[in-house]
N, C-alpha and C positions, 0 to 999 in steps of 0.2 A: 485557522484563526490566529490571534495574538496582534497584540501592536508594531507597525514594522515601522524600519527607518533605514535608508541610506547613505553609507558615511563611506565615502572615500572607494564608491563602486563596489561595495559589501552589501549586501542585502541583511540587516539582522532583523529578528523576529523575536517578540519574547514567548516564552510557553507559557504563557496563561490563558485560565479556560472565563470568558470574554464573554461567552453565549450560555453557560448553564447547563453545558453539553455533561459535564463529571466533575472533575474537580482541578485547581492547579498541579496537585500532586500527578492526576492522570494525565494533561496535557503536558506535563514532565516527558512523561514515560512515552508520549505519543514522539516527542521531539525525538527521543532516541529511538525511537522505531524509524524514525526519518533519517536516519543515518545510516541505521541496520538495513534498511530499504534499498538503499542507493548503493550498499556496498554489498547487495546479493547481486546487485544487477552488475557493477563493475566489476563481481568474481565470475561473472558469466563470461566474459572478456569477450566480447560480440565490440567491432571493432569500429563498424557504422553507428553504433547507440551511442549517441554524447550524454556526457552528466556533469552536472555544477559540482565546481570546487563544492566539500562542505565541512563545519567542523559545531561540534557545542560546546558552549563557554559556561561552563559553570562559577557563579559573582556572586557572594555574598547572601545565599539561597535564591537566588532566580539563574532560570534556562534561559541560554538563547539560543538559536540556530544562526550561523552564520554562510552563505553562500554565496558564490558568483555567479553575477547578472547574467541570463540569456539572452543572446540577439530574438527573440520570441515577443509578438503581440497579443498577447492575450485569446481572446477569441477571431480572429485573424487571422492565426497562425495555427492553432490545435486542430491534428488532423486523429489524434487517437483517444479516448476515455472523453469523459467529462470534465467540464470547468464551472456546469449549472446545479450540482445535485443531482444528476442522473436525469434531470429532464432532456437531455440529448444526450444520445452516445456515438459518438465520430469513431469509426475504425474504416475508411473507405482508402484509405492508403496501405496499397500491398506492401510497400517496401518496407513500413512499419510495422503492421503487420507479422512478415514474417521473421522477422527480427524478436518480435516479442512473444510468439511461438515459438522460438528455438529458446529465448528468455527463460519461458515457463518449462519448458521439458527438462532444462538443467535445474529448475528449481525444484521442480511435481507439482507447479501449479496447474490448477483445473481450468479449462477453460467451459466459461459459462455463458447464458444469457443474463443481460441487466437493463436496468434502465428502471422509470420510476411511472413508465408506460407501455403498451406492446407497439404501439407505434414507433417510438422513437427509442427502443430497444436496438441491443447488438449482443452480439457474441463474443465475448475478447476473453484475453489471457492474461489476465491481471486483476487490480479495483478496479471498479466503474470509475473513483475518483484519482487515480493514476493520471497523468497528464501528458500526452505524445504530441510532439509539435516539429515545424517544418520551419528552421530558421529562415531567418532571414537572408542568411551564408548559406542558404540551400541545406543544410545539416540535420541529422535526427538526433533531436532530443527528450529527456524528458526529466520531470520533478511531480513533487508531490508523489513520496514514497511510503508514510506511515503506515498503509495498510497493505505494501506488500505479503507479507507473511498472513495467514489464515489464521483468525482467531481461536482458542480455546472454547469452547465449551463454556458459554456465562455463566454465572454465579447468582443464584435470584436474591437480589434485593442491592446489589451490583447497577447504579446504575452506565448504559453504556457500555457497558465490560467490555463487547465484541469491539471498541474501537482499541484499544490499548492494551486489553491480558489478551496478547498473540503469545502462538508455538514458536519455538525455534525454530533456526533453517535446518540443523542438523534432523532433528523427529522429521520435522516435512518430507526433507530429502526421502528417509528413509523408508515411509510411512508405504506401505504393498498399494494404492493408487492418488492418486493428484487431488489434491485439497482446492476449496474456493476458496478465496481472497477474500468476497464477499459474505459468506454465510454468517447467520442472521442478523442480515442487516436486511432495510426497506429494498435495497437497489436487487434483489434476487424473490423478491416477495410473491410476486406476480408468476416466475418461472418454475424451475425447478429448488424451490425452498426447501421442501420435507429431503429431498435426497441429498442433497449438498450439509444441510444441518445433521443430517444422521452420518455423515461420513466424516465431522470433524468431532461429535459425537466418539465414535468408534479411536477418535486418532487421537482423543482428550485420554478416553477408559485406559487405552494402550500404555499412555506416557505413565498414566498412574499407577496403574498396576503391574505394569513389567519396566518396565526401562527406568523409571526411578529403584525402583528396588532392586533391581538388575544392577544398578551405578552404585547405588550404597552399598550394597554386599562386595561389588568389587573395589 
């Protein structure tokens, strides 16, 4: 979400929360996950995956995202994740595909089933709302990175948590198996929910009880 505009083949977007999804403060914090996003996947150095210039502008209390235009139409062109809310999940392109399986292995992401139906479900290695697309220059791209990283463990009374209080990459990385992107969100609802939720579960208790106190004492 957020108000967009293009000035000078820039794409800026502001972080405000538009829809009553959380709050401005969280759609802050989502913008910089959208950056933390895109620079897991450009540390992967996978040499066929293009990614938009991106940077955020912090002005006088408001976010912005700033990035460069794709050659990319819309629904047209996405041949991986979702552009509907998980009401379609596109993963029918191998060469993206396994691109984004070598993606997830260097990251420890889990690959799961999504969707917001069992029909028009898939299995990928990312969000559901993640975005793979087949330029127009023939190229693979993608955008729409906020919920790379797996969310923590929500906080009740929290709303939305699971879009914005995400783990590091460094806990992900290290964590003894591969976390969902997705967990407790609606797009894994239908699937494997209880096991996905329990294992970031397991990878929330971890960070608290050893690796924080682990880092402060050292």
């Amino acid at each position: 979400g957020g108000t967009k505009y293009i000035v000078q083949n820039i794409l800026f977007k502001f972080a405000v929360d538009e829809s009553g999804l959380y709050s401005d403060y969280a759609a802050a914090k989502v913008a910089g996950h959208e950056l933390k996003g895109l620079i897991n996947y450009f540390n992967c150095n996978i040499e066929d995956l293009c990614l938009p210039l991106m940077s955020l502008v912090d002005y006088r209390g408001f976010r912005l995202i700033a990035m460069s235009i794709l050659p990319i139409r819309g629904s047209e062109t996405i041949i991986y994740g979702s552009d509907n809310y998980g009401e379609t999940i596109h993963n029918k392109n191998a060469d993206m595909r396994a691109l984004l399986k070598r993606a997830a292995h260097m990251m420890n992401i889990k690959e799961h089933r999504c969707g917001i139906s069992i029909k028009s479900s898939s299995s990928i290695c990312s969000p559901a709302d993640l975005e793979g697309h087949l330029g127009t220059d023939g190229r693979l791209y993608l955008l729409d990175f906020s919920r790379v990283l797996p969310p923590e463990t929500p906080v009740h009374g929290i709303q939305n948590a699971h879009l914005y209080r995400l783990l590091r990459p460094e806990h992900v990385k290290l964590f003894e198996q591969p976390l969902c992107s997705d967990a407790f969100s609606g797009f894994i609802r239908k699937f494997n929910y209880k096991e996905d939720n329990n294992e970031i579960r397991k990878a929330t208790d971890k960070l608290i009880s050893e690796t924080i106190p682990q880092f402060a004492g050292d």
